[in-house]
C-alpha atoms as one frame of an Amber mdcrd trajectory, in Angstrom:
protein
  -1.099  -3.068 -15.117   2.774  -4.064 -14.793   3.335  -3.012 -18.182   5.470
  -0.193 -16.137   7.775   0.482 -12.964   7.528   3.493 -11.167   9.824   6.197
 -12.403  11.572   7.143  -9.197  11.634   4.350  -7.268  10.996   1.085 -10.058
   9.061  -0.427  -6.974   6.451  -2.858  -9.200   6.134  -6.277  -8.374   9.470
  -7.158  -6.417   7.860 -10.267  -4.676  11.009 -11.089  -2.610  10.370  -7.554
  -0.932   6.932  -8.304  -0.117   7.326 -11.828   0.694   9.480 -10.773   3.734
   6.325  -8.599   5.069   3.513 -10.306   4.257   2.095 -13.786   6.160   2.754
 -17.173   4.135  -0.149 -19.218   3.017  -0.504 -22.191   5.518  -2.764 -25.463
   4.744  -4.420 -25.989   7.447  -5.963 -29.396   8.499  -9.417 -29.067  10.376
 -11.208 -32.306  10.837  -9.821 -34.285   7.972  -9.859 -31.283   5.879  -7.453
 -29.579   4.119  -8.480 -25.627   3.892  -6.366 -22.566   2.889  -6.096 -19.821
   5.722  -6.525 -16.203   5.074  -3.190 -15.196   4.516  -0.788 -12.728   2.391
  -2.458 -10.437   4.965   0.008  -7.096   5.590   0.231  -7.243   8.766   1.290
  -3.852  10.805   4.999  -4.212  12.633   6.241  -1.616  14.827   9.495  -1.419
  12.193   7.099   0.308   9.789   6.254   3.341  12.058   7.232   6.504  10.447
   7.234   7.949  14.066   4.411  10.249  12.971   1.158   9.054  14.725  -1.027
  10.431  12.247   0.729   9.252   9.351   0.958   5.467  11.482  -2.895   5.260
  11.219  -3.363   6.627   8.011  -0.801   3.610   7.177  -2.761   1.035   9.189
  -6.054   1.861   7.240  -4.317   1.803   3.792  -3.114  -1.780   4.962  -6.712
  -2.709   6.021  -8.188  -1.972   2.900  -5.387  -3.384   0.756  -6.246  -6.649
   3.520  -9.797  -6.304   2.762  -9.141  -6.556  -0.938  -7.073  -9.842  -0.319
  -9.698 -11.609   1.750 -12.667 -10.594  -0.711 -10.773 -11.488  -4.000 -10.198
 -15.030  -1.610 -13.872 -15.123  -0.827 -16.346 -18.007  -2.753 -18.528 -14.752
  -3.154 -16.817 -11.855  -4.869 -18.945  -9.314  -5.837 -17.314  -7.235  -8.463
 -19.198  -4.116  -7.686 -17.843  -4.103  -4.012 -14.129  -5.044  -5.436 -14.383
  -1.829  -7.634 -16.083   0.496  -4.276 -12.599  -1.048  -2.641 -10.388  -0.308
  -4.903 -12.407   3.277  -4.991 -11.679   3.892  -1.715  -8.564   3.067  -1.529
  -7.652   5.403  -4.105  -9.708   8.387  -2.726  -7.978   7.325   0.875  -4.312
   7.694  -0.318  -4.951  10.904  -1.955  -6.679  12.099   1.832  -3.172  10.972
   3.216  -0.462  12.240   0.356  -2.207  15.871   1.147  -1.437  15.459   4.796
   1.964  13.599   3.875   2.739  16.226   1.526   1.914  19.159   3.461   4.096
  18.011   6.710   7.181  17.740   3.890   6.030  21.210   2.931   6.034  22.410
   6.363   9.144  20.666   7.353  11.370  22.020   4.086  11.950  18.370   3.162
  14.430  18.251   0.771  12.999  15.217  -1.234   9.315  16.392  -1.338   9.186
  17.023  -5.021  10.473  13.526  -5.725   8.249  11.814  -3.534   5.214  13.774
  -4.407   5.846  12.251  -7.790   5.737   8.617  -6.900   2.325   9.985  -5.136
   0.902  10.936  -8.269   2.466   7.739  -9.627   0.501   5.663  -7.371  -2.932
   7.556  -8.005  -2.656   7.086 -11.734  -1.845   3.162 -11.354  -4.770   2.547
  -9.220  -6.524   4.951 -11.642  -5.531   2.511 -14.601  -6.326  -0.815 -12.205
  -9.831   0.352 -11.735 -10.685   0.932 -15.827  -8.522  -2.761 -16.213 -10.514
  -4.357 -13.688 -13.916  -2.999 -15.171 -12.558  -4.167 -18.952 -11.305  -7.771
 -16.974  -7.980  -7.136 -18.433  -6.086  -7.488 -14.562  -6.275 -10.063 -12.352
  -6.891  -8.974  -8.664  -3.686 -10.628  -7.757  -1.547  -8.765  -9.961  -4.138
  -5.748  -8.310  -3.245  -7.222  -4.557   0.719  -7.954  -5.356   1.149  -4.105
  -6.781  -0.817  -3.085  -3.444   1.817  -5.257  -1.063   4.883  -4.149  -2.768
   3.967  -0.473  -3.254   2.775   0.467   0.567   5.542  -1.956   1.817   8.488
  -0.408  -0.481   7.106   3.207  -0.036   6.606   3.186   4.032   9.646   1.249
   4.571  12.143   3.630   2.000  10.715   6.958   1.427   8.381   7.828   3.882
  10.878   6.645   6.533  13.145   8.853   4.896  11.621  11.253   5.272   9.954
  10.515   9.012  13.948  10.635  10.025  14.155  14.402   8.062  10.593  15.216
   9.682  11.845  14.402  13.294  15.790  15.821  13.051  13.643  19.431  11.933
  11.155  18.793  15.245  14.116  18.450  17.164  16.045  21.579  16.195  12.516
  23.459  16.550  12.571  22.207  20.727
């Protein structure tokens, strides 16, 4: 893991992009006590609709589990079995929502689909690879949560916006 950039887009581990999306870890001081507050959450902003309800949810639940990740890898009690069902689902969620993705580009004659159906398959194969490197403890779940952040933030925000604009100018003309 981050031995490579994506192909099409190069979109691995650009922490200033994620930085601006993500919450900042805050001390916090609770009865003479320093403690660390659950943060580098995603957290959903209306500027990352895609204007596609469907697609919005599907979103929101690929944040929550990339969320859950963070807090569990944070957690005194990490259980490595349930960090590896996560990372599971996550995978087996994304591909659920590239065939829906995929098939409104279809639908919609997006020019770009071939392209973006690539960085798709890209991001299948790296969480592919981050599942066998976590199992051989060769990745650290940060670098695991960072590739997470950067990925759904950089795709959502550039190319599935891209094409949400193509998706709605087609709707439009079909009125």
């Amino acid at each position: 893991m981050g031995k490579v950039l994506c192909p099409q887009c190069g979109c691995c581990f650009k922490a200033e992009f994620v930085a601006e999306n993500v919450k900042e870890t805050a001390v916090v001081q609770t009865d003479g006590v320093n403690k660390k507050e659950n943060k580098h959450l995603i957290e959903w902003k209306e500027s990352f609709s895609v204007g596609i309800n469907e697609l919005d949810e599907q979103h929101k639940k690929l944040m929550g589990i990339v969320n859950e990740l963070y807090l569990t890898m944070n957690s005194s009690q990490r259980d490595p079995s349930f960090i590896k069902n996560l990372i599971s689902s996550l995978s087996c969620y994304a591909k659920e929502h590239f065939v829906l993705e995929e098939k409104l580009m279809n639908e919609s004659g997006f020019p770009g689909l071939e392209k973006h159906s690539l960085e798709h398959r890209y991001f299948i194969k790296m969480i592919q690879e981050l599942v066998e490197d976590y199992k051989k403890s060769v990745v650290s779940l940060r670098n695991v949560h960072g590739f997470l952040n950067n990925w759904f933030l950089k795709h959502i925000i550039e190319k599935d916006k891209e094409f949400a604009y193509h998706y709605a100018k087609v709707n439009k003309n079909a009125a």
